[in-house]
N, C-alpha and C positions, 0 to 999 in steps of 0.2 A: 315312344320309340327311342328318343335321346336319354341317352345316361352318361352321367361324367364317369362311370366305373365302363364304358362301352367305346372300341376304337372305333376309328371312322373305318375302318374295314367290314365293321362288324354290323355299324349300320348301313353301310352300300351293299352288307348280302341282303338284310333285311328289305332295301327298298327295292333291290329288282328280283328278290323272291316274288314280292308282291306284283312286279310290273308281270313279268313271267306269266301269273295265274292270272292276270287281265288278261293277258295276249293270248290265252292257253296255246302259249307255244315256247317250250323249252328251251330254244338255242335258235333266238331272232336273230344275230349276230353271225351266222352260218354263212350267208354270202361275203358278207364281206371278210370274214376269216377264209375262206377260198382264196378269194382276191388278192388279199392280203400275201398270201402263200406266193402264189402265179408271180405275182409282181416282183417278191425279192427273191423266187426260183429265177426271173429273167436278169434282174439285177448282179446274180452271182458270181458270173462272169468277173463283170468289176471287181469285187471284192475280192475275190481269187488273185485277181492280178494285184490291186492294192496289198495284199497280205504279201504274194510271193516275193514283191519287189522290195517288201520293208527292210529292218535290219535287226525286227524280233515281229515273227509271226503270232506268235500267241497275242499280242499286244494289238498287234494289227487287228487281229481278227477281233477280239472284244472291243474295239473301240467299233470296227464296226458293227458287230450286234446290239451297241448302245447308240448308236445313232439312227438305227432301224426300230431302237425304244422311241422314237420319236413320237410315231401314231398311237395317237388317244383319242379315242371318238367323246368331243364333249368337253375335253378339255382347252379353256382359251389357247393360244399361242403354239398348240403342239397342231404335228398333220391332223388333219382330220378327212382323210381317204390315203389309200394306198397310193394313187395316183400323185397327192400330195406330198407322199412320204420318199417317194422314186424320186421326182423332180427336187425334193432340198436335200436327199440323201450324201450327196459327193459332196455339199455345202457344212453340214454337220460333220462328216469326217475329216473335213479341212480344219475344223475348230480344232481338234485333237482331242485332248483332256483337260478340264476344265481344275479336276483334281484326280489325280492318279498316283493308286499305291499298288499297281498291279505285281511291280517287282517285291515290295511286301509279302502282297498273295504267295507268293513261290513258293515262298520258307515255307510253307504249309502244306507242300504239294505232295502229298504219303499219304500211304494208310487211304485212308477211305473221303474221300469229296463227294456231297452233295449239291448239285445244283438245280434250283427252283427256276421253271422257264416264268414266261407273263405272257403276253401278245403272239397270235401267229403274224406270219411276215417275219419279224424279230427270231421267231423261232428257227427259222430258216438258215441263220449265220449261229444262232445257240448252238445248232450240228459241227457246226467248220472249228465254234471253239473247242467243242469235245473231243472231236478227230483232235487238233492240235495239243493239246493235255494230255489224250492217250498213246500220243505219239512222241512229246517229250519225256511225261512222269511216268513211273511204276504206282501207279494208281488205282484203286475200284475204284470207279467212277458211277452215284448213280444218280439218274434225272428225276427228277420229281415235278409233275404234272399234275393238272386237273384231271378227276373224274369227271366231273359232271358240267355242262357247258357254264359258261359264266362269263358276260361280255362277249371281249375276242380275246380269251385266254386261250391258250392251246390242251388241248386234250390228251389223251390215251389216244386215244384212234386219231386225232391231226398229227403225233409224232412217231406213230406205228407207219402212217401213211408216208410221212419223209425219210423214213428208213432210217431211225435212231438204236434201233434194234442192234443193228449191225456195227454203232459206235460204242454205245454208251457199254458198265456191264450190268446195270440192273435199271428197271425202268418201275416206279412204283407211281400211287397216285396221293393227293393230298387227303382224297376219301371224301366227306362231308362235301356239298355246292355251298360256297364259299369266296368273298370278293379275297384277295389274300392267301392267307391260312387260319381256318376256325383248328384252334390247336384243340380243342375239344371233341375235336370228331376226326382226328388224325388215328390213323394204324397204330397199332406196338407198338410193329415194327419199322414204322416210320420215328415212333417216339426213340427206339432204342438206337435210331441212325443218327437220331439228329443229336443223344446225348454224347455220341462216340464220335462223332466226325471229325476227322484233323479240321477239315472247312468246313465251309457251308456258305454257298454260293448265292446271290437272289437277285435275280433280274426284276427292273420295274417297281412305280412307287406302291402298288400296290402290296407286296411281297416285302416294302420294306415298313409302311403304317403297321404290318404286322407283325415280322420281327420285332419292330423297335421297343416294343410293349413288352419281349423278354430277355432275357439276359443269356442267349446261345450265344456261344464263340468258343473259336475266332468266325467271324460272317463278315463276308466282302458282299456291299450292296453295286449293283452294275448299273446304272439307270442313268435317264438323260432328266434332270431337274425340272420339269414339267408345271410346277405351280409355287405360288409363294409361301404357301405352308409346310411343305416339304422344305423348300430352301432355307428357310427360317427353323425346323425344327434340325435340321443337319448343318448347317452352319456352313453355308456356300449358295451361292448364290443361281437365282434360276437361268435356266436358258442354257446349261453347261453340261458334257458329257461327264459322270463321278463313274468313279473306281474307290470305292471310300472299303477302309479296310476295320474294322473295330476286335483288340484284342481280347 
């Protein structure tokens, strides 16, 4: 299974392909991506207020969908339940940013932006940053999701169900079950999005072990620094909200 020519995204679809047809159950992860959901649907409130009282909402609002990147099932030092992830959430967005090039991101804000969600829960404030982008920029804006379940990634049908339909203007899928993006089993028309895009957006380390293996840009990765390999291969240290911008 290990290849030095093979990312670690590539072997985490491998191992829970296989865990999957142990289980024969394709999307074990189902409840607590519910939960997940419930929790920062009740949480919003907050956020809402945090954002509206800031003095750049856009900024507000992605730091808090990075601080809701918090929950990793499995990973040391991150939540590991929603419940977890409620209770140190207001704690993680008092850190602020740890490294932020959001005002960077801007200059890019035309033409066509792609944004890759990761986690439900998190996904839940990924909506509040879209409303806020399409209500600044003259944008297409479009989401790109999982097809097929994978962890507590969010789906087609988890972001048809929170009403992204109504934000975003094109909702497409990554295609291939996949930890990441297997670029090899992507759409065209996902290929011909991502060779055009002024941005390109990706939440979550998973989304960035994948990126980081090619050379798209400009991509702003969103993610809360979750392990030491990650913070060592990006060059900032773990435990930190990033806003990392690569042109």
């Amino acid at each position: 299974m290990y290849s030095s020519r093979k990312s670690s995204a590539e072997i985490a679809t491998q191992i829970h392909g296989y865990a999957y047809q142990l289980l024969k159950n394709n999307d074990p992860y189902k409840g607590l991506k519910e939960r997940s959901n419930e929790i920062a649907l009740k949480l919003m409130p907050k956020v809402k207020e945090i954002v509206e009282k800031s003095d750049d909402e856009l900024k507000a609002a992605i730091l808090c969908s990075i601080a809701a990147n918090s929950i990793d099932f499995g990973i040391a030092g991150s939540a590991s339940s929603p419940e977890e992830m409620a209770a140190k959430f207001e704690d993680y967005v008092a850190q602020g940013f740890g490294h932020d090039d959001v005002d960077e991101m801007r200059k890019y804000f035309e033409g066509e932006i792609l944004y890759f969600t990761d986690n439900c829960g998190e996904v839940v404030f990924d909506k509040l940053v879209c409303e806020i982008i399409k209500k600044e920029y003259d944008v297409h804006l479009t989401l790109v999701c999982k097809k097929y379940p994978i962890l507590t990634d969010a789906t087609y049908e988890d972001v048809k169900k929170l009403g992204f339909e109504d934000v975003v203007d094109e909702i497409i899928t990554t295609g291939k079950f996949a930890v990441g993006v297997d670029f090899n089993g992507i759409s065209e028309k996902l290929k011909d999005k991502l060779q055009k895009a002024n941005l390109i957006i990706c939440k979550g380390m998973a989304n960035y072990e994948a990126f980081s293996e090619t050379r798209y840009r400009p991509i702003a990765y969103l993610m809360r620094i979750k392990c030491d390999s990650i913070a060592e291969d990006i060059g900032l240290p773990a435990g930190i909200n990033v806003a990392k911008l690569y042109r």
